[in-house]
N, C-alpha and C positions, 0 to 999 in steps of 0.2 A: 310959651303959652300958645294954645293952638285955639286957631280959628275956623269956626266951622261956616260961615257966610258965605261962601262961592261956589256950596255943596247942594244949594236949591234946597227944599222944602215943603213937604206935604203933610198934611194928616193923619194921624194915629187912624188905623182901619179896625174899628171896631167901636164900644162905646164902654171907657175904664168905666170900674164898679170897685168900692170900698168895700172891704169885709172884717170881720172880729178876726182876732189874732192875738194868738198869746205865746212872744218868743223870750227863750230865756227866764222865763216865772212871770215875762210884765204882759198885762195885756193892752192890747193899743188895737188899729187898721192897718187893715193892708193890701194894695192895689195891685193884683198879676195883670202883668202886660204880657201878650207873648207876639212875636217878631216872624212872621213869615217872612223874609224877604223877596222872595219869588215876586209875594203880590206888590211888592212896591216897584218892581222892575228892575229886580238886581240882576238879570239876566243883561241887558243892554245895559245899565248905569252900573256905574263902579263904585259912586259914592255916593251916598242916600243918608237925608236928615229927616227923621220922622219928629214933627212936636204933637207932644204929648202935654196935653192939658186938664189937670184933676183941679180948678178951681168950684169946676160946678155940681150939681146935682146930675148922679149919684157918688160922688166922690165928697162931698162936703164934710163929712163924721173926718176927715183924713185934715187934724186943722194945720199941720206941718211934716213937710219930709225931712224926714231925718236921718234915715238909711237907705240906701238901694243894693239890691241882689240882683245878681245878675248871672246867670246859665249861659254860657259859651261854647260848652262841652260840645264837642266835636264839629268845634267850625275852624276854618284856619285865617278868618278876620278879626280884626280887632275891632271891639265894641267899644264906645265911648256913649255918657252921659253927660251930659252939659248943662245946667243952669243959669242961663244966660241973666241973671239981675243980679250972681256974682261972678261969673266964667269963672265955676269954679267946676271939675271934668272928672269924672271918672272915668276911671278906662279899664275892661276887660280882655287879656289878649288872648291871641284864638286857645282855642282848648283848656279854660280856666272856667272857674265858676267862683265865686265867693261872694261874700258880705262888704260894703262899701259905706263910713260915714258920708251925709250930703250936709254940705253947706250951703244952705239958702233960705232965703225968706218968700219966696215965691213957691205957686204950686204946677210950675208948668218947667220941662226941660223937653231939650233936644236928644233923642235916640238917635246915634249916628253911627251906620255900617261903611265900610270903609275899604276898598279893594275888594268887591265880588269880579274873578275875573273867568270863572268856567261855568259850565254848566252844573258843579257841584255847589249849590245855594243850599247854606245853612239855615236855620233857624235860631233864635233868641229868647231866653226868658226872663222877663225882668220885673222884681218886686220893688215897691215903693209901699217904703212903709214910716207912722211916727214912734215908730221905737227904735232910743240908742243902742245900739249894741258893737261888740269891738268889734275891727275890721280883720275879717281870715279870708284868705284864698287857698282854694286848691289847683292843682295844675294836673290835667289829663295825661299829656303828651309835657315833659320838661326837658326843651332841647334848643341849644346855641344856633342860632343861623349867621351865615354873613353875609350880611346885606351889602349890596352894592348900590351908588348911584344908579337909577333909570329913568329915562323920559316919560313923563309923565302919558305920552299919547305919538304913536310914532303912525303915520299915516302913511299907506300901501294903499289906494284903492278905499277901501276900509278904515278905520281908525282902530287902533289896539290900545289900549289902555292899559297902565300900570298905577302904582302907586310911586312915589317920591324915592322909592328903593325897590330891590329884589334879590332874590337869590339868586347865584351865579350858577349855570347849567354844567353838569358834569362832563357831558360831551361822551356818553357811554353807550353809545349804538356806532358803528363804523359802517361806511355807506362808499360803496364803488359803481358810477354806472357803466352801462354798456360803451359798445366804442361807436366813434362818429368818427369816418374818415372824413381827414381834412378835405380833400377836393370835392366832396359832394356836400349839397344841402342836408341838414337832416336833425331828428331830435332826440334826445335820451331821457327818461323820467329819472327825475332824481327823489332820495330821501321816503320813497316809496310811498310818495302822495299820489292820492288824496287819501286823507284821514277821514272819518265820520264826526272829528269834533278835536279842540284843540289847538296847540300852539308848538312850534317847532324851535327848538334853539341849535342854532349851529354855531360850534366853535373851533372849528377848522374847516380851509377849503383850500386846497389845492387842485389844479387844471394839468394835466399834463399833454404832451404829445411822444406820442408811442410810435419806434419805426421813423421817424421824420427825417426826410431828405429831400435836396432842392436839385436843381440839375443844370441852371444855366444863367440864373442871378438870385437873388436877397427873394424870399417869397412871404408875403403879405397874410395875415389871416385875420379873422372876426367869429365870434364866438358871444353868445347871450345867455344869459344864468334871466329864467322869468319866472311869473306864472301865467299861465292862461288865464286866470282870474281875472279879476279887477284889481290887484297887486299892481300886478306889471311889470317892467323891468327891474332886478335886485342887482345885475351887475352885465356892463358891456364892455368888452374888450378888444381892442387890436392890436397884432402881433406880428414880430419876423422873425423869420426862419433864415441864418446866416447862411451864402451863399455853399454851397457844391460840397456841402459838410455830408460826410460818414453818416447813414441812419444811425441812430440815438433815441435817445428821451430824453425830450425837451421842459423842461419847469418854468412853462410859460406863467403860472401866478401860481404863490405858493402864501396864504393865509392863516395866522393863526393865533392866540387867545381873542377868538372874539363870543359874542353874545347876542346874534342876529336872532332878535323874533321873527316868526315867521307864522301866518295865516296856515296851518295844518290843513285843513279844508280844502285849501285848492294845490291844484297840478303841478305842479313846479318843476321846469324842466332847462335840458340843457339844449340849445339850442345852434348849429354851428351854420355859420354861414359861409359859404364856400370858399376857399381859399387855394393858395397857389402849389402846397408843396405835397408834399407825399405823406400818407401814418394816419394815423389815428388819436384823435383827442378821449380821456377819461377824465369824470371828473372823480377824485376822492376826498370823501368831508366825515367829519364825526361830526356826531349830534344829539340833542334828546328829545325825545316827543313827549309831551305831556298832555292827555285826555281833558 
């Protein structure tokens, strides 16, 4: 059973109105709602409870709900309706539309949007109506995902929200930066940020050292994965380089099935801090960028 109470809640933006309606040969009322999200601030919030209340005037001809329809068609959040005097829920999933019986004796539920996490903010249409009719859905898009456990809210500087799961990133862009010799200060932009909007998944990362040679003991290095942003540090490392060894390449950190989000927007670079021996550091990572 799910709970919508930690979701906050504000008011339906608009003022419902009942109208005549004749579905199926019966005629009865019927209340369109439609769901801007934008305006409720799905931009910054990820989960949003709108109550909707048709006890009053001009909603009063409407003496009970008894079905809800609901428009989802070309959102990829799932919709939920909620009647809280029986938590009893409907739920529309993204790209679906259909017809919904409600169970309740009350005239007021919860509209709740649930994972807006981009700049692409859907809309919503939803009727309340007191005519029975059987329950159909259509499905726009009809496709398997596999969700993975995610944290709810992983905090960089900024805070990134998810929902309780997510898809796992294909890792279908492959990313090599420039070279940073080890003995000088210096930086590399990686994953070819900054983006204009967005989130970055990397699921591979390996560091290497190219050329690397020491000359007269064990030589030391320091190396930083950041953003300039307000992120900050994503990974610090220190390293040796085995004494009076043959140049090489060295697989100073080699990384991989992972799922790091990452803030797209900001700079995100390699950063090497000077170190003892001789070559060059590259980083190479795959990843995918999502708008």
């Amino acid at each position: 059973m799910r709970s919508f109470l930690g979701f906050g809640q504000t008011p339906y933006i608009g003022t419902p109105q009942a109208q005549p309606i004749k579905l199926g040969g019966i005629a009865g009322q019927a209340i369109p709602l439609l769901f801007q999200w934008v305006s409720y601030g799905a931009f910054s919030n990820p989960n949003i409870n709108v109550l909707v209340d048709v006890s009053q005037q001009p909603c009063v001809k409407l003496d009970q709900i008894r079905s809800v329809y609901i428009d989802n068609l070309g959102s990829d959040n799932p919709i939920y309706v909620n009647f809280p005097d029986t938590n009893y829920t409907v739920v529309a999933k993204p790209n679906s539309e259909g017809w919904y019986p409600a169970y309740t004796n009350a005239r007021q539920c919860w509209v709740v949007g649930e994972g807006f996490l981009s700049t692409d903010i859907p809309q919503t249409y939803i009727i309340l109506s007191n005519i029975i009719l059987p329950p159909a859905v259509n499905v726009e898009i009809d496709q398997a995902l596999n969700l993975n456990l995610a944290s709810p809210a992983i905090t960089r500087g900024t805070t990134i929200y998810n929902s309780k799961y997510g898809v796992p990133a294909l890792g279908d862009q492959f990313f090599s930066s420039a070279l940073l010799p080890i003995n000088v200060v210096g930086t590399a932009n990686l994953w070819n940020t900054p983006y204009a909007s967005g989130f970055l998944y990397i699921t591979s990362l390996s560091v290497y050292g190219l050329g690397v040679s020491t000359t007269g003991a064990n030589a030391t290095g320091n190396f930083v994965l950041e953003s300039t942003g307000v992120a900050g540090t994503l990974l610090n490392l220190s390293y040796t380089i085995t004494l009076a060894q043959p140049p090489g390449v060295e697989d100073i950190v080699s990384l991989s099935g992972l799922q790091i989000k990452l803030d797209a927007t900001q700079t995100w670079r390699l950063r090497n801090i000077a170190g003892a021996a001789n070559g060059e550091l590259q980083v190479v990572s795959s990843f995918t960028q999502q708008p």
